[in-house]
N, C-alpha and C positions, 0 to 999 in steps of 0.2 A: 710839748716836745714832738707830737706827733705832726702836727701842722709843721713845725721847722723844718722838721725831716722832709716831709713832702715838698716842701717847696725849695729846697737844697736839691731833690731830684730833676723836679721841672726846670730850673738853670740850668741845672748838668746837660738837660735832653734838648733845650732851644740853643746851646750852645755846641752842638756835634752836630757832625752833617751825616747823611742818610746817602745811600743809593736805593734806586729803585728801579721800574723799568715802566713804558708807557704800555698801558694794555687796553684796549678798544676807546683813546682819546683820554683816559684816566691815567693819571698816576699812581702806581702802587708803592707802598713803603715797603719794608720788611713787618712781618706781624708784628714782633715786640715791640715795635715804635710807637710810642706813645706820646701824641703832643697835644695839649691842650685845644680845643674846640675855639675854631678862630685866630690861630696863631699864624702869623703872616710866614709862609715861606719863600724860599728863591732855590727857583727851579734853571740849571744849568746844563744843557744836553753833555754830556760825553760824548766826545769824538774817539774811536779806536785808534790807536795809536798806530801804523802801519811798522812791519818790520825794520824797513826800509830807515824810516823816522827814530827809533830806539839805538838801529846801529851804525846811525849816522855818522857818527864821530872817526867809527872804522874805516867805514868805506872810502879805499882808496888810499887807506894809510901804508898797505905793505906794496911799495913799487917794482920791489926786484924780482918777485916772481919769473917763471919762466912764461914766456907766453901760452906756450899749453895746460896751464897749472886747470885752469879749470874742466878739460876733459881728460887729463890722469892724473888727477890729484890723488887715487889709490895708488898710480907709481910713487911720487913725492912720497906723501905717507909711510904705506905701508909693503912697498917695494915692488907689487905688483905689474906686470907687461904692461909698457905701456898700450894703447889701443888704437 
């Protein structure tokens, strides 16, 4: 039972994926990572995502705006002088 169990872990662990980060030409796991000695992996850089790129969909959705909106947008708001 003991072996079954173990090796019902080792599946669970080759089949999740890891981040990690590169540290002088090494890749580092996270410490609890535990994968078997010689197990083939696939290393895929992360690119950061730029703001720009997440609120893509927005940008440029709202057209009516006033043309000032972006330097009194505290007037818009929250009713303050405009500047």
């Amino acid at each position: 039972m003991e072996r079954e169990n173990r090796r019902q872990l080792v599946a669970m662990e080759l089949n999740m994926s890891y981040i990690g980060k590169v540290k002088n030409g090494t890749i580092v796991l996270p410490a609890d990572t535990h994968l078997p000695e010689g197990t083939s992996v696939r290393v895929e850089p992360i690119t950061p995502e730029t703001l720009a790129a997440r609120l893509g969909d927005l940008i440029g959705a709202i057209d009516d705006m006033p043309s000032d909106w972006a330097e009194n947008h505290d007037h818009y708001v929250h009713g303050t002088d405009k500047k």
